[in-house]
C-alpha positions in Angstrom: -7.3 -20.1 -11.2 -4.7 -17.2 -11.4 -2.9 -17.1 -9.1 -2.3 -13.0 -9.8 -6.2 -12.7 -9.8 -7.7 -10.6 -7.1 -10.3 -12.7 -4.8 -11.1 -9.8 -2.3 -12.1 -6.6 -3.2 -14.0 -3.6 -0.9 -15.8 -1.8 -4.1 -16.5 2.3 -4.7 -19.3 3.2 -2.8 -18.3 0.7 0.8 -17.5 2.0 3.9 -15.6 -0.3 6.3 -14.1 0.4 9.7 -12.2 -2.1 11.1 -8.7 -4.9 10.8 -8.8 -6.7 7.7 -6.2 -10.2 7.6 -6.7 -11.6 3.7 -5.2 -15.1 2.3 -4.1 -13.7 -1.0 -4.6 -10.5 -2.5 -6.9 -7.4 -1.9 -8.3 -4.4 -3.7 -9.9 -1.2 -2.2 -12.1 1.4 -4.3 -14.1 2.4 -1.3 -13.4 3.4 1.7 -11.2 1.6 5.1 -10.3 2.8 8.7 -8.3 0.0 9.6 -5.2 -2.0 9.6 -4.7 -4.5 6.3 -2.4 -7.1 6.6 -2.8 -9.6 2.7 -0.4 -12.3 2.6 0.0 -11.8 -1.4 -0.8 -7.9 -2.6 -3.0 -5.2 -1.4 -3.6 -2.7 -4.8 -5.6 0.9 -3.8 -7.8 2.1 -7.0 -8.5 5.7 -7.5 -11.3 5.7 -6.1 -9.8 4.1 -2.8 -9.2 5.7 0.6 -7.3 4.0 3.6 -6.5 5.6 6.7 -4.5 2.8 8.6 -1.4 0.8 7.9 -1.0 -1.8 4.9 1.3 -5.1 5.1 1.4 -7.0 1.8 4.0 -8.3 -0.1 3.7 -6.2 -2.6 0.9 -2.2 -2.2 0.0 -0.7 -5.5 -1.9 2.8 -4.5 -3.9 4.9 -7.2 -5.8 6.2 -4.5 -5.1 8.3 -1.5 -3.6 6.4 2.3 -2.8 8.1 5.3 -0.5 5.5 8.3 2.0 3.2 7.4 3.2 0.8 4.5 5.0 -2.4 5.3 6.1 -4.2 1.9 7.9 -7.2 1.9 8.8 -6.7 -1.7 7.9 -3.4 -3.9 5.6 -0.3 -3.5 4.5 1.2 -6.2 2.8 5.0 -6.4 0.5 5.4 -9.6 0.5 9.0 -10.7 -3.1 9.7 -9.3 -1.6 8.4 -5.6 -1.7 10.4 -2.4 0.3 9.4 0.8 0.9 10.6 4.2 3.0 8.8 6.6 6.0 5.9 6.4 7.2 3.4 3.6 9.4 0.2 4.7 10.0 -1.4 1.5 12.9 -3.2 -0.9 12.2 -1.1 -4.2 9.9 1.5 -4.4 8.2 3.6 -7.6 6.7 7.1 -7.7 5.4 7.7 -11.0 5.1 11.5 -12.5 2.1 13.3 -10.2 2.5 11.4 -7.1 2.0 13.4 -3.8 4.3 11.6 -1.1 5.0 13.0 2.4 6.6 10.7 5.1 9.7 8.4 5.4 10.8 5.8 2.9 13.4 2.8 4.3 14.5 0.4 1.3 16.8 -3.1 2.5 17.6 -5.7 0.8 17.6 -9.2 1.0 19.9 -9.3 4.1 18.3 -6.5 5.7 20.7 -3.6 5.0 19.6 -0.4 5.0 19.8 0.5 1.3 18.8 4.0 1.1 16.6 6.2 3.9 15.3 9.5 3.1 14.2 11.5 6.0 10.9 13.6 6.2 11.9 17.1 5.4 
């Protein structure tokens, strides 16, 4: 099995309100008014709607997300992305298109503050 593979995903079309804890990796086309905490990577499709606070290793969002994103790693913004609220991350990328409105905090390994850009 790959170990990169996807084994949970909440497809276009589903509704779920609730906390979501995942061993491994997650994907969301529909929609979720919860908390997700994956212990491998949560990825947001286009089609994909959180309103709630992600807390993966690595988040991938095509979709839109409102609350707050907690990534042990990386966060990356796909040009079709939409996000409201606050980033905690170590690197982050925004491609072209991206609508972002919060707080981003990068660290690094030790925990440093490596760059903070305040909400405007």
């Amino acid at each position: 099995m790959n170990k990169d593979a996807i084994m949970n995903v909440i497809h276009k079309g589903t509704q779920v309100e609730g906390n979501l804890v995942v061993n491994g990796s997650v994907r969301i086309d529909g929609k979720l008014k919860g908390k997700i905490k994956a212990s491998d990577r949560i990825v947001v499709g286009q089609t994909g709607i959180i309103d709630g606070d992600l807390t993966a290793k690595d988040v991938n969002i095509s979709g839109r997300c409102k609350g707050t994103i907690s990534a042990e790693n990386s966060v990356v913004f796909q040009s079709t992305a939409e996000f409201d609220g606050d980033i905690k991350c170590k690197k982050l990328v925004v491609e072209e298109g991206v609508i972002v409105d919060g707080n981003v905090t990068m660290r690094d390994e030790r925990g440093k503050v490596v760059q903070e850009k305040p909400k405007e």
